[in-house]
BASE-266626 format. One record per residue (C-alpha): residue number from 1; chain; x, z, y negated. Coordinates in pm, whole numbers, padded with zeros to 5 digits. Layout:
    i  ch       x       z       y
  NUM   A       X       Z       Y
...
//
This chain:
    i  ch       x       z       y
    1   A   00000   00000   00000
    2   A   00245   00067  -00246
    3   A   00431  -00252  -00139
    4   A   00167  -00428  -00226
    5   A   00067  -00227  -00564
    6   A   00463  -00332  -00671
    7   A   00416  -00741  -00564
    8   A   00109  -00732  -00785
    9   A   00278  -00571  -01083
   10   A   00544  -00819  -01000
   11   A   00359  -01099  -01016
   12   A   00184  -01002  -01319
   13   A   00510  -00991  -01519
   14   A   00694  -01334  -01380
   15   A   00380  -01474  -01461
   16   A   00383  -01324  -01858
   17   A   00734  -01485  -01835
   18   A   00876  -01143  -01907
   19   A   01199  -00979  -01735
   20   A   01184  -00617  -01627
   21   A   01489  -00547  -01686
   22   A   01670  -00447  -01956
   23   A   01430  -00184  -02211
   24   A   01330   00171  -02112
   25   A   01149   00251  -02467
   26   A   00929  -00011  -02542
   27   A   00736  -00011  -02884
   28   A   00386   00081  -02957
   29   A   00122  -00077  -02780
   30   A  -00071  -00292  -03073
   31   A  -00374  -00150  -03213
   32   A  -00697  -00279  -03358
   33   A  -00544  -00361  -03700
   34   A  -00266  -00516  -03577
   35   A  -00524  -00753  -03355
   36   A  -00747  -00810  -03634
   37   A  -00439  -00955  -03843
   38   A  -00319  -01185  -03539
   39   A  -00637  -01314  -03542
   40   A  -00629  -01392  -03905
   41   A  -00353  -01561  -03909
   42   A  -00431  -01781  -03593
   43   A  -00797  -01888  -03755
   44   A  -00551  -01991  -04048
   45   A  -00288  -02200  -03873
   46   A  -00582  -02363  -03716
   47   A  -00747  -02442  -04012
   48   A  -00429  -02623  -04089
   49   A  -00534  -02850  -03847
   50   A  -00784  -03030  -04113
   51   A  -00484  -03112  -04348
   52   A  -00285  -03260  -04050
   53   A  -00628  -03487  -04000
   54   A  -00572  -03610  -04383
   55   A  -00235  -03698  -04311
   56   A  -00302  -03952  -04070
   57   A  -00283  -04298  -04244
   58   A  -00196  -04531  -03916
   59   A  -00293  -04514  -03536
   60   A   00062  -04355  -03493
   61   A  -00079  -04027  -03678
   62   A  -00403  -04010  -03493
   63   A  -00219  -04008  -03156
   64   A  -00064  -03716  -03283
   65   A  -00347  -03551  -03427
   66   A  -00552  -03603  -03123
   67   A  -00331  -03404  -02918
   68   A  -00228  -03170  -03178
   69   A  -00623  -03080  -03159
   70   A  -00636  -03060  -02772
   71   A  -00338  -02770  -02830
   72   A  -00495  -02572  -03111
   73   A  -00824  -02554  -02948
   74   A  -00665  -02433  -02655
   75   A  -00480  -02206  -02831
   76   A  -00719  -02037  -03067
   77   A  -00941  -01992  -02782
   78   A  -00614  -01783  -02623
   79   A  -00623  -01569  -02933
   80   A  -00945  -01468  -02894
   81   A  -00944  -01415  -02516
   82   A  -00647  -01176  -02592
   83   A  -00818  -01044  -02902
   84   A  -01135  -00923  -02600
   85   A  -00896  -00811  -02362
   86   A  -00755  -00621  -02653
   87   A  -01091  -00450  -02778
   88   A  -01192  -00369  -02403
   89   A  -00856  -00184  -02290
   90   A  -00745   00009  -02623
   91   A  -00912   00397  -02616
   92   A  -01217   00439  -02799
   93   A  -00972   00625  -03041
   94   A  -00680   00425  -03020
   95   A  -00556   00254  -03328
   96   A  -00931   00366  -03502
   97   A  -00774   00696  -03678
   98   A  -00833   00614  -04014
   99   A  -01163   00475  -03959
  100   A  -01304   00811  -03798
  101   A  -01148   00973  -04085
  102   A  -01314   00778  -04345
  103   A  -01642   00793  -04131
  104   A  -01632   01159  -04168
  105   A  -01525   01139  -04502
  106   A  -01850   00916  -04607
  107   A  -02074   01181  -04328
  108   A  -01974   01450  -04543
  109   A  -02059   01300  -04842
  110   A  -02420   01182  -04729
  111   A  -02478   01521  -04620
  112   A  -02375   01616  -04985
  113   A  -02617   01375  -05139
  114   A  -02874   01498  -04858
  115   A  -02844   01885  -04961
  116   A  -02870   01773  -05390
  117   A  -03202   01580  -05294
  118   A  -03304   01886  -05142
  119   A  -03250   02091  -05490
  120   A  -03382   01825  -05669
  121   A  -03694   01878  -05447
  122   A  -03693   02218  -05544
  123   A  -03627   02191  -05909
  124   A  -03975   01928  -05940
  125   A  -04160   02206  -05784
  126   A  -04065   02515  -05971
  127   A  -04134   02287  -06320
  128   A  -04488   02196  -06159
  129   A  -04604   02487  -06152
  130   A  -04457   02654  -06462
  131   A  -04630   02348  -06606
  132   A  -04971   02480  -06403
  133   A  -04939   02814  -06484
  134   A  -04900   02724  -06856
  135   A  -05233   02478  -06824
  136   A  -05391   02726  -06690
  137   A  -05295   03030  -06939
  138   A  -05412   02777  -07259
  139   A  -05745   02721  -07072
  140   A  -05818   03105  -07131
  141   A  -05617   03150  -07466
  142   A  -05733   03189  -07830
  143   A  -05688   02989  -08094
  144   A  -05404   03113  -08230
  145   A  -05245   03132  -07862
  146   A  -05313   02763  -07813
  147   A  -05046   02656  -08067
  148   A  -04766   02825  -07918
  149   A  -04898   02765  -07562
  150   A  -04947   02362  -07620
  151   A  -04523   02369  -07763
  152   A  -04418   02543  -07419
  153   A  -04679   02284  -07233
  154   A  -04514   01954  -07382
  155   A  -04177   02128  -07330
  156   A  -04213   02186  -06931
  157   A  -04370   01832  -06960
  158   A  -04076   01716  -07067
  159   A  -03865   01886  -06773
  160   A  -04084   01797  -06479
  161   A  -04059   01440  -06607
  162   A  -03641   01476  -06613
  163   A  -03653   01629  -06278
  164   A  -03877   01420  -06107
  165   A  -03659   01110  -06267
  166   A  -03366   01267  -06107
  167   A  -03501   01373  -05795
  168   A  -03611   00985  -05706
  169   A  -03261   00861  -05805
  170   A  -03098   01082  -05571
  171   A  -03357   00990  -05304
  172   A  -03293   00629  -05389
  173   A  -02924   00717  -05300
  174   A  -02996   00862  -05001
  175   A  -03202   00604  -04870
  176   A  -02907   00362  -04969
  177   A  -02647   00532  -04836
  178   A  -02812   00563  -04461
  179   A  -02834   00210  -04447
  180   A  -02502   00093  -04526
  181   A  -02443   00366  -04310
  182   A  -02604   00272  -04023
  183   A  -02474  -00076  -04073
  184   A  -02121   00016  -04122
  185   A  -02146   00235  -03789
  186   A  -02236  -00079  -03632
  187   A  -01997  -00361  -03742
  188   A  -01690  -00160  -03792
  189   A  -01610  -00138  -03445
  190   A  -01290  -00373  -03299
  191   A  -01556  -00584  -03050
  192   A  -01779  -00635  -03390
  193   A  -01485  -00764  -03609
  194   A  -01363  -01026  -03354
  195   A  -01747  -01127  -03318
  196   A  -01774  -01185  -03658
  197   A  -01427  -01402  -03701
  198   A  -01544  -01572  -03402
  199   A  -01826  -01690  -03592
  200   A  -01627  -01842  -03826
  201   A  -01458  -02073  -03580
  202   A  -01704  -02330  -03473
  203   A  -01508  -02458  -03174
  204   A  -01529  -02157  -03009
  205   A  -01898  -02165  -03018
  206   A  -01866  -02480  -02791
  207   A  -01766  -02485  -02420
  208   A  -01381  -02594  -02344
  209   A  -01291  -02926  -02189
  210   A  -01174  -02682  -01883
  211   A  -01540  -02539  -01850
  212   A  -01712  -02909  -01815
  213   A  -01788  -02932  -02227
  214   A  -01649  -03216  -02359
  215   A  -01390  -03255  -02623
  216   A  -01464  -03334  -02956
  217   A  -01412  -03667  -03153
  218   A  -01129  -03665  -03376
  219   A  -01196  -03845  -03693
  220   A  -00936  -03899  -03933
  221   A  -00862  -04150  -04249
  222   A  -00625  -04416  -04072
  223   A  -00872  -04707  -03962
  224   A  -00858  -04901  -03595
  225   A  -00627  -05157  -03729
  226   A  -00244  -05092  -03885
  227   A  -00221  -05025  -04243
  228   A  -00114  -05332  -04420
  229   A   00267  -05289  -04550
  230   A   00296  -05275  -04928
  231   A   00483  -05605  -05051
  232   A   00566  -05477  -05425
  233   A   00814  -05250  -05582
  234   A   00484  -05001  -05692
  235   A   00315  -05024  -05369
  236   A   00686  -04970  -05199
  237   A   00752  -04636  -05422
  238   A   00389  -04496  -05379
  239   A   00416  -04532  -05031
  240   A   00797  -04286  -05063
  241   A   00620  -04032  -05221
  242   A   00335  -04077  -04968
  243   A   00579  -04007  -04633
  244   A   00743  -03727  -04857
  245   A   00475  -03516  -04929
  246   A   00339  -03612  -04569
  247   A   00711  -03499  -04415
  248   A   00679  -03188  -04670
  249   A   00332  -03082  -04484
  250   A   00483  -03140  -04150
  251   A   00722  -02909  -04212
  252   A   00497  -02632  -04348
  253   A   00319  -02717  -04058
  254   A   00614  -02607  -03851
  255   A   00672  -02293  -04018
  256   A   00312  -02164  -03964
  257   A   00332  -02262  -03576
  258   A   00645  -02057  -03616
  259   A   00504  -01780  -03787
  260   A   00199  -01751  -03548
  261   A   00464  -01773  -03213
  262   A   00649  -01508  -03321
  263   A   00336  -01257  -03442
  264   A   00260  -01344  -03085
  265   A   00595  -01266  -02936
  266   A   00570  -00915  -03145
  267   A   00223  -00887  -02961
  268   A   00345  -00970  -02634
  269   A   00645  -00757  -02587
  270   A   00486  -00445  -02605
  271   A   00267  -00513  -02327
  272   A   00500  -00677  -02163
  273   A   00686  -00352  -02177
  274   A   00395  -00110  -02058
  275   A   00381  -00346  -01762
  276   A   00770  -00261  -01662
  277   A   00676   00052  -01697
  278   A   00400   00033  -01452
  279   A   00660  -00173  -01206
  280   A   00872   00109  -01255
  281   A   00649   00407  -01179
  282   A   00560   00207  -00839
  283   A   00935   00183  -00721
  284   A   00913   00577  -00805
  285   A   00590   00646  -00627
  286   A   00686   00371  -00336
  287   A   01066   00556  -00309
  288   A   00890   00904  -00248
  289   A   00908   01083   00102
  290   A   00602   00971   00293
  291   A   00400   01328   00365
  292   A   00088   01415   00551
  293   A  -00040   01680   00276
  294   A  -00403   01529   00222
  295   A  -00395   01661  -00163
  296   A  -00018   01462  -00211
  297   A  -00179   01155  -00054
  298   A  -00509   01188  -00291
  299   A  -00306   01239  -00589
  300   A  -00065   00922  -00523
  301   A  -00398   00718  -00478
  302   A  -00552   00850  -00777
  303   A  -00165   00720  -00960
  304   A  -00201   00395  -00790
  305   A  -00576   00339  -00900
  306   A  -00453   00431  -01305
  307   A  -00184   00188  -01246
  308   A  -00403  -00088  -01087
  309   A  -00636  -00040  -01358
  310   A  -00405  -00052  -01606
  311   A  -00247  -00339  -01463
  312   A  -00564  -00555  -01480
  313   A  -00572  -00479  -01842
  314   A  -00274  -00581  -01977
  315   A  -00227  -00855  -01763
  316   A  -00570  -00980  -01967
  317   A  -00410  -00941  -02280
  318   A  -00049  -01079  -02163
  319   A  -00149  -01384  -01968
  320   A  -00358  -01534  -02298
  321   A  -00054  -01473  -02488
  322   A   00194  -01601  -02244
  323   A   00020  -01916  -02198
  324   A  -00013  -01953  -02617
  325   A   00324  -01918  -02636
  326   A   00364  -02264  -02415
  327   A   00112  -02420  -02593
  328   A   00284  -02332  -02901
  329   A   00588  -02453  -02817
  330   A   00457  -02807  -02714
  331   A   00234  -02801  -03063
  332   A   00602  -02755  -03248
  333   A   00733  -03032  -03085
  334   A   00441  -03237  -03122
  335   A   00498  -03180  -03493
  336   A   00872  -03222  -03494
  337   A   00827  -03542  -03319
  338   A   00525  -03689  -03581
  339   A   00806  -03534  -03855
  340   A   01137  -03749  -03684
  341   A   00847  -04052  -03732
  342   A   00753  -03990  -04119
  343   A   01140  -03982  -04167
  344   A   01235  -04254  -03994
  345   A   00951  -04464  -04183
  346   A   01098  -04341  -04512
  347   A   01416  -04468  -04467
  348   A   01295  -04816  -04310
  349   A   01070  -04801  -04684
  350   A   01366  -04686  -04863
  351   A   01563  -04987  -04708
  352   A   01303  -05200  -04819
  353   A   01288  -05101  -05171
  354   A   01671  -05122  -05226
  355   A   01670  -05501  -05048
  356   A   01395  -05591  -05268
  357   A   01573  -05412  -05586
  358   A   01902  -05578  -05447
  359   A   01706  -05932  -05455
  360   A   01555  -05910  -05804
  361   A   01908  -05831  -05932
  362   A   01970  -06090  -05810
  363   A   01741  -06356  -05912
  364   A   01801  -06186  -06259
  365   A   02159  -06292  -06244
  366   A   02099  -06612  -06126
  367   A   01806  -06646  -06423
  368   A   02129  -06527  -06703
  369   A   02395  -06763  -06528
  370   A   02134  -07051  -06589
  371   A   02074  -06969  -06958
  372   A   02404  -06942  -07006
  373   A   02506  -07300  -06846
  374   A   02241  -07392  -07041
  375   A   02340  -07269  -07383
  376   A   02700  -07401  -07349
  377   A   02528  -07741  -07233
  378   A   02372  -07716  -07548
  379   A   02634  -07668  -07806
  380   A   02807  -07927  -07580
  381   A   02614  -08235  -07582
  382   A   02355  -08166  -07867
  383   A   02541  -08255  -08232
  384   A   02212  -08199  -08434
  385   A   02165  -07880  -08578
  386   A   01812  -07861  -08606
  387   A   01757  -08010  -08244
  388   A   02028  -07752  -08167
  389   A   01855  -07487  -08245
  390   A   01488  -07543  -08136
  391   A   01653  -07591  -07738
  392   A   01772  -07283  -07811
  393   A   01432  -07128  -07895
  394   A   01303  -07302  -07583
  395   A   01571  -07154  -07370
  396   A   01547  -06813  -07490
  397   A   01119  -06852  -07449
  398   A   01170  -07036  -07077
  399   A   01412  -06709  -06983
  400   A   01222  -06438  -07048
  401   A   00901  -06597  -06888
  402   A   01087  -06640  -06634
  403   A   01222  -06248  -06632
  404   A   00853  -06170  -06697
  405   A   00731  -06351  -06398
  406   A   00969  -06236  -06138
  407   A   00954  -05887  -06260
  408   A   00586  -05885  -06248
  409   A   00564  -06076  -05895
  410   A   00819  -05750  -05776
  411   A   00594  -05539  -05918
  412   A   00267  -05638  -05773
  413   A   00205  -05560  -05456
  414   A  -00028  -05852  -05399
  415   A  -00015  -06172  -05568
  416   A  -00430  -06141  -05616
  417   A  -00338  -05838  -05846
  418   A  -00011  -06038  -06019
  419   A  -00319  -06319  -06091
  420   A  -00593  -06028  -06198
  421   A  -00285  -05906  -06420
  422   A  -00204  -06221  -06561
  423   A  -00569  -06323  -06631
  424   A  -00638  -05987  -06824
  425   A  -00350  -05975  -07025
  426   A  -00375  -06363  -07143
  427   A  -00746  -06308  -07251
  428   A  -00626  -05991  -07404
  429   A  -00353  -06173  -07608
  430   A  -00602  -06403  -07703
  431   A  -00806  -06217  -07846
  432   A  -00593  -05943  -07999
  433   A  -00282  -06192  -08113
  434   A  -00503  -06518  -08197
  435   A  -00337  -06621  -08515
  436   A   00016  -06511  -08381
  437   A  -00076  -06767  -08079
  438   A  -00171  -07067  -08236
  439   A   00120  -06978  -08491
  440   A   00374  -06972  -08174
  441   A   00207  -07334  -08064
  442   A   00226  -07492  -08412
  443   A   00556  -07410  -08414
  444   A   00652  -07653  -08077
  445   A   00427  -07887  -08282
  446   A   00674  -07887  -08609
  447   A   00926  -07907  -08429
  448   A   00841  -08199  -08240
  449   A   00986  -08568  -08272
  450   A   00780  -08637  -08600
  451   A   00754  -08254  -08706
  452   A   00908  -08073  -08968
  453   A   01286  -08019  -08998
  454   A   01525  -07820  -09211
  455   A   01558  -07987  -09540
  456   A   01277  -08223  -09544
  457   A   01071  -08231  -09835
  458   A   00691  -08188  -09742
  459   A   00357  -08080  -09938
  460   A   00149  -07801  -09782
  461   A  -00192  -07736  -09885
  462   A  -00064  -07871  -10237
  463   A   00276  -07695  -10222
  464   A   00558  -07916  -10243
  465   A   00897  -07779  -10166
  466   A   01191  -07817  -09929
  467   A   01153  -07674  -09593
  468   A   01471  -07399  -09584
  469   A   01362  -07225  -09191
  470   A   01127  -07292  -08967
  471   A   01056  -06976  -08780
  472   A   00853  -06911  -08417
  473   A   00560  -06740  -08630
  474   A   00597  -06912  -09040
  475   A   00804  -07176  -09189
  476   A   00938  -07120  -09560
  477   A   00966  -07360  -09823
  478   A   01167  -07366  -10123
  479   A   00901  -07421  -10407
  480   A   00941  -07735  -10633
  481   A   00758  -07736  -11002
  482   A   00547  -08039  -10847
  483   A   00556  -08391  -10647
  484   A   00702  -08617  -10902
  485   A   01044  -08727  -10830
  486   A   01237  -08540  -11084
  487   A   01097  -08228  -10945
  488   A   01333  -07900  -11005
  489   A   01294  -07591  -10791
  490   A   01087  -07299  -10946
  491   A   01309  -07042  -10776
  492   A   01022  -06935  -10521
  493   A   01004  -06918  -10159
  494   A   00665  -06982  -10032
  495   A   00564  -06875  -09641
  496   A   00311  -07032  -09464
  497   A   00199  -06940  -09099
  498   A   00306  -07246  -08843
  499   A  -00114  -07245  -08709
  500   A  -00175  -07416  -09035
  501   A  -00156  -07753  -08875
  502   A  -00410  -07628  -08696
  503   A  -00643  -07595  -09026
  504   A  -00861  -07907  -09132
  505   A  -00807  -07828  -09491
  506   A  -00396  -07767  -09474
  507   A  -00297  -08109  -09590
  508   A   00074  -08098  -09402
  509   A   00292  -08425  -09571
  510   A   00617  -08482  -09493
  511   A   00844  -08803  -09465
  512   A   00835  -09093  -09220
  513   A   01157  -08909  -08985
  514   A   01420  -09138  -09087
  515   A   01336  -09246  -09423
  516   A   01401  -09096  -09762
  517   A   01235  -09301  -10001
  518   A   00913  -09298  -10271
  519   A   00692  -09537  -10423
  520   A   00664  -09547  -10782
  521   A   00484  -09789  -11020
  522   A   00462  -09909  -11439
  523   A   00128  -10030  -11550
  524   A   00141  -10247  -11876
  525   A  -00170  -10420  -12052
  526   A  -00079  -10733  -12238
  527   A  -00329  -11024  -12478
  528   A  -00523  -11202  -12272
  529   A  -00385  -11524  -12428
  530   A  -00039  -11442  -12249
  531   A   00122  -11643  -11951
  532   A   00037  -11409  -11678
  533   A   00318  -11587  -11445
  534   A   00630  -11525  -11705
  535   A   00501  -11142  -11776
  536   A   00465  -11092  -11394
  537   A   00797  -11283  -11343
  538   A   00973  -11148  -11641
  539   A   00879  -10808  -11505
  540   A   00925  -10840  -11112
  541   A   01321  -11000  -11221
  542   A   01388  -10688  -11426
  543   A   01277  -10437  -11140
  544   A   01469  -10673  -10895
  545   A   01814  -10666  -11125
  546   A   01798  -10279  -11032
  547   A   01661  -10231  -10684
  548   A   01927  -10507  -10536
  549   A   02175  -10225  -10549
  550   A   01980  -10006  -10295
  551   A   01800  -10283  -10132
  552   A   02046  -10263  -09813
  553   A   01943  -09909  -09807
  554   A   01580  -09934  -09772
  555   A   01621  -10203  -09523
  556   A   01814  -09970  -09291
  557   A   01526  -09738  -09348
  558   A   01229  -09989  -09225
  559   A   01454  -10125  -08968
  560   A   01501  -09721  -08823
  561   A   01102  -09686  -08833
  562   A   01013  -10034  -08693
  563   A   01303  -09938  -08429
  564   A   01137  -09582  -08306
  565   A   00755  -09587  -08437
  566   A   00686  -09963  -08496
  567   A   00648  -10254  -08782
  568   A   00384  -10072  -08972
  569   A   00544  -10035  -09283
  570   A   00547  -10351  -09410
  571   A   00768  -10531  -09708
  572   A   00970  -10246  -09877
  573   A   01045  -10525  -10220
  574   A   00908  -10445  -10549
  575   A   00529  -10603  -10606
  576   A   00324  -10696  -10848
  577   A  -00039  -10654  -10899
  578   A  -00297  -10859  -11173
  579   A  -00595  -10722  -11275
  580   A  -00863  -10854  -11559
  581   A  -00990  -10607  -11809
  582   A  -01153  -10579  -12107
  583   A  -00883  -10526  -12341
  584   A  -00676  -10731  -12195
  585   A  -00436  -10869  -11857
  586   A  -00294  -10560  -11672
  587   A  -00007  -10599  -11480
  588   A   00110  -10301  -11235
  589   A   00473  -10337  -11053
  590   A   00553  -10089  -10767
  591   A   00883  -10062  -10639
  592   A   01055  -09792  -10378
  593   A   01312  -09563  -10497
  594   A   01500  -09312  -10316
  595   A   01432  -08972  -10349
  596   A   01844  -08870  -10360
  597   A   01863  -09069  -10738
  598   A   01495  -09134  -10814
  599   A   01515  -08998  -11151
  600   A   01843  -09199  -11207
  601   A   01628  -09515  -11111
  602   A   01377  -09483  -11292
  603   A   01555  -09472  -11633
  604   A   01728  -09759  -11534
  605   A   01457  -09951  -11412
  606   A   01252  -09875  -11783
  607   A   01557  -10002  -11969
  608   A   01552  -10306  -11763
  609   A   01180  -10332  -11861
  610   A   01214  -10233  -12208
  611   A   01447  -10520  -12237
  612   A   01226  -10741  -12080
  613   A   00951  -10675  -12298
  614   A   01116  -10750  -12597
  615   A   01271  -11125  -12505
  616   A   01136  -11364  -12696
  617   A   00874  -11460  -12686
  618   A   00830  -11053  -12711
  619   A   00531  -10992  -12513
  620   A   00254  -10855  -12671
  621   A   00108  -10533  -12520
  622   A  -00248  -10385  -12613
  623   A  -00439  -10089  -12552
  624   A  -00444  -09754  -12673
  625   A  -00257  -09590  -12416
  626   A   00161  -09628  -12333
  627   A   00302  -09740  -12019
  628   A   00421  -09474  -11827
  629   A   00603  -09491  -11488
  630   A   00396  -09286  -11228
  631   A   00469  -09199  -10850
  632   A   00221  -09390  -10656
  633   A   00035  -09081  -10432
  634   A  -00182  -09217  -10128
  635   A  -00489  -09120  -10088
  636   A  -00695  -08877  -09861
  637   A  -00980  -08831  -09709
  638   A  -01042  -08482  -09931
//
């Protein structure tokens, strides 16, 4: 028999995975507060569970999670079975000390309200009847008695009314205070307590794959099908700090199953110990010289039924926490694993993002070698100055769009969005920046083969002046004091905005590109009696004597227009035009001057026809007004 006792005890201990060897003063056995708190902190760790549900973003995770759930069910139902086994074996007194003290504490006090209800009782009844006996006494009293007798009737009025207010608030107390009483009797008990915290797990109040139930669905946020990997820089860096701060819950993840293990290890070797114990006072009893004394043999059975007893016991506390303590250690390495994973996927993501960094510096480079082949090709092959510098406005514009693209295509982490993007910001620019936009475009437009250049003369909106820069946004002009050709600067700079080619009523004039002259005409009235062809002839030789000496010039001129735009200028010679009035024959003679030495011409040219007019025969103007030399101005549609 005592063989037998011994193999059990054995048994009970391998199985705990607990030596017996080695302590001979184990610690206290754990009481109900020290339960209570392992069962805390268990419902805790498992309520960790839901955050390791959010982390799950790809079927990897939910494999995890799904057996991460089959462990912690299993486990918190082991706390709980040990948290039972607990309640049933500990003494009715054990580990409950301060609770009988404080329930004899609040029994003392409830007596104490009990016994000043009593008074109270006491104190109404005395005041009634004072108050009767007074009623009664001014019933039979004189007149003069009934004055002083109605004072002392209102006064013990007044002090059954205080009495019998006090008297119900103490019974009020009373009735409170057995109650909560009665209540706290009830639930303050170990069994209570791990009722009510077993409430407050709902698993438990399901049946366990391992008593037919069936397990649970795990749900979590990671859909059937793999997450699609992010393709920009944005999506690349919000998926780091995703895996970090899922890597960073892991690991508090850890630490709790850590935490709960050991609170379970603190659990387990006291009972663990108590069990060597009982091992150890069955190789004393077993070791002891058999005798035939019927009161020896009763009192060793009576030992060996304490120790079986006590042996079932705490092998039903040990054997929940022994098997946690597996289950614990496969959770932790369920989570170390799923942790290895996150980091391993942050440094494939971190690769990613510096090859994709790596490739944009690239293309960057590549994008500033080209502009600057490009710029030396420029200054290289490009003599013009004003062509020279509008490539180079192009080639600064063409880089950064470029820069702006590629950066923006990193960016995105879908071209959809890199479109979306695009589309929003245009229309945004177009509506906040209009003027600056069609500014920006009317510049490519002066700029163009029969634009504007540096140093051209031009009349804007009725501005005439010399075009000194032509900017991306405005173009500047160096005021003149007005169109004729001995014009002098007024010492102003006027700006105008490029998108005024744009505007129906800007009236932009410039030059024919390649020419550099100006039409100007003489009108002269003569008598009607005069030879009309000597005074055109007379006239048309004098203009001629002067414009033979720039003739070859203008023809270079006409020949560079018919050569690039086409013959649509027509005869550049001087002309002559009749016309009948009523005063007399008019005769107007235009000729072309250029603009360089127009003034300079044109005081030759009136000398010539000075001259001409007075050869006899002198011709004979009429008229009341001069002849004046004008600059012919073509008309407009205005």
């Amino acid at each position: 028999m005592f063989r037998a006792v011994h193999i059990l005890l054995l048994l009970v201990v391998l199985t705990s995975g607990i030596g017996i060897s080695g302590q001979t003063s184990p610690p206290a056995v754990p009481d109900s507060r020290a339960v209570i708190s392992y069962l805390n902190k268990s419902i805790s760790w498992y309520r960790h569970l839901s955050l390791e549900e959010q982390l799950a973003t790809e079927p990897r995770d939910v494999l995890f999670v799904n057996e991460n759930r089959q462990l912690a069910e299993q486990i918190i139902r082991l706390s709980f079975d040990f948290a039972n086994a607990e309640a049933v074996s500990l003494p009715p007194d054990g580990g409950a000390q301060d609770e009988d003290e404080m329930a004899v504490t609040g029994q003392r006090r409830f007596e104490a309200l009990q016994a000043a209800t009593a008074k109270a009782d006491n104190q109404v009844k005395q005041a009634q009847a004072e108050l009767d006996s007074l009623k009664v006494q001014l019933d039979g009293a004189t007149v003069k008695q009934r004055r002083s007798l109605r004072g002392a009737v209102a006064t013990a009025q007044g002090e059954v009314e205080i009495a019998t207010t006090r008297r119900n608030m103490l019974r009020s107390l009373v009735e409170f205070a057995s109650g909560a009483t009665g209540k706290g009797s009830q639930g303050n008990t170990l069994s209570a307590q791990i009722e009510q915290l077993e409430r407050t797990v709902p698993v438990l109040t399901r049946p366990s794959r391992n008593q037919g139930g069936e397990a649970r669905p795990v749900t979590s946020s990671a859909s059937s099908a793999a997450k699609q990997k992010p393709n920009g820089i944005v999506g690349i860096v919000s998926e780091l700090f995703a895996l970090s701060r899922k890597s960073k819950s892991l690991g508090e993840a850890i630490q709790l199953t850590n935490g709960l293990a050991d609170s379970g290890n603190e659990l387990l070797t006291p009972l663990a110990a108590a069990l060597r114990q009982m091992a150890q006072r069955v190789d004393e009893l077993s070791n002891q010289a058999d005798s035939s004394d019927p009161a020896v043999l009763k009192q060793q059975k009576a030992q060996l039924d304490t120790l079986i007893g006590q042996a079932k016991q705490n092998s039903a506390a040990v054997l929940p926490l022994s098997k946690q303590k597996v289950l614990l250690d496969q959770y932790q390495r369920s989570l170390t694993d799923w942790k290895k994973a996150v980091r391993n996927d942050y440094k494939d993501t971190l690769g990613d993002l510096a090859v994709r960094l790596g490739v944009i510096a690239v293309v960057l480079v590549v994008f500033l070698v080209f502009s600057g082949m490009w710029r030396r090709a420029i200054f290289r092959y490009v003599r013009d100055t004003k062509r020279r510098s509008q490539l180079l406005v192009i080639r600064r514009i063409v880089l950064w769009f470029m820069v702006v693209v590629t950066v923006a295509v990193a960016f995105a982490s879908q071209l959809g969005s890199v479109a979306t993007f695009a589309g929003l910001l245009t229309a945004g620019v177009a509506v906040a920046l209009q003027n600056v936009v069609l500014s920006v475009v009317g510049y490519f437009l002066l700029i163009g083969k029969y634009g504007i250049h540096v140093g051209d003369r031009v009349q804007i909106a009725g501005v005439t002046g010399e075009v000194v820069e032509i900017g991306l946004v405005r173009l500047h002009l160096m005021e003149w004091g007005s169109s004729d050709s001995d014009a002098q600067p007024t010492g102003r700079v006027v700006a105008f905005p490029n998108s005024i080619v744009f505007q129906p009523t800007g009236g932009v004039f410039k030059q024919i590109p390649g020419t550099n002259y100006v039409w100007h005409e003489v009108t002269l009235t003569v008598a009607p009696e005069s030879d009309f062809r000597a005074v055109e002839e007379r006239l048309l030789s004098a203009v001629e004597s002067v414009y033979s000496e720039y003739r070859d010039r203008i023809d270079r001129q006409r020949k560079h227009v018919e050569k690039t735009i086409g013959p649509t200028l027509g005869s550049l010679n001087p002309q002559s035009r009749l016309r009948l009035t009523k005063v007399g024959l008019e005769v107007v003679i235009r000729y072309p001057l250029e603009l360089a030495t127009a003034s300079e011409l044109d005081d030759r040219i009136t000398r010539k026809l000075l001259d001409a007019i007075e050869q006899p025969p002198k011709l004979m103007l009429v008229g009341t007004e001069s002849p004046s030399i004008q600059q012919v101005v073509p008309t407009t549609g205005n």
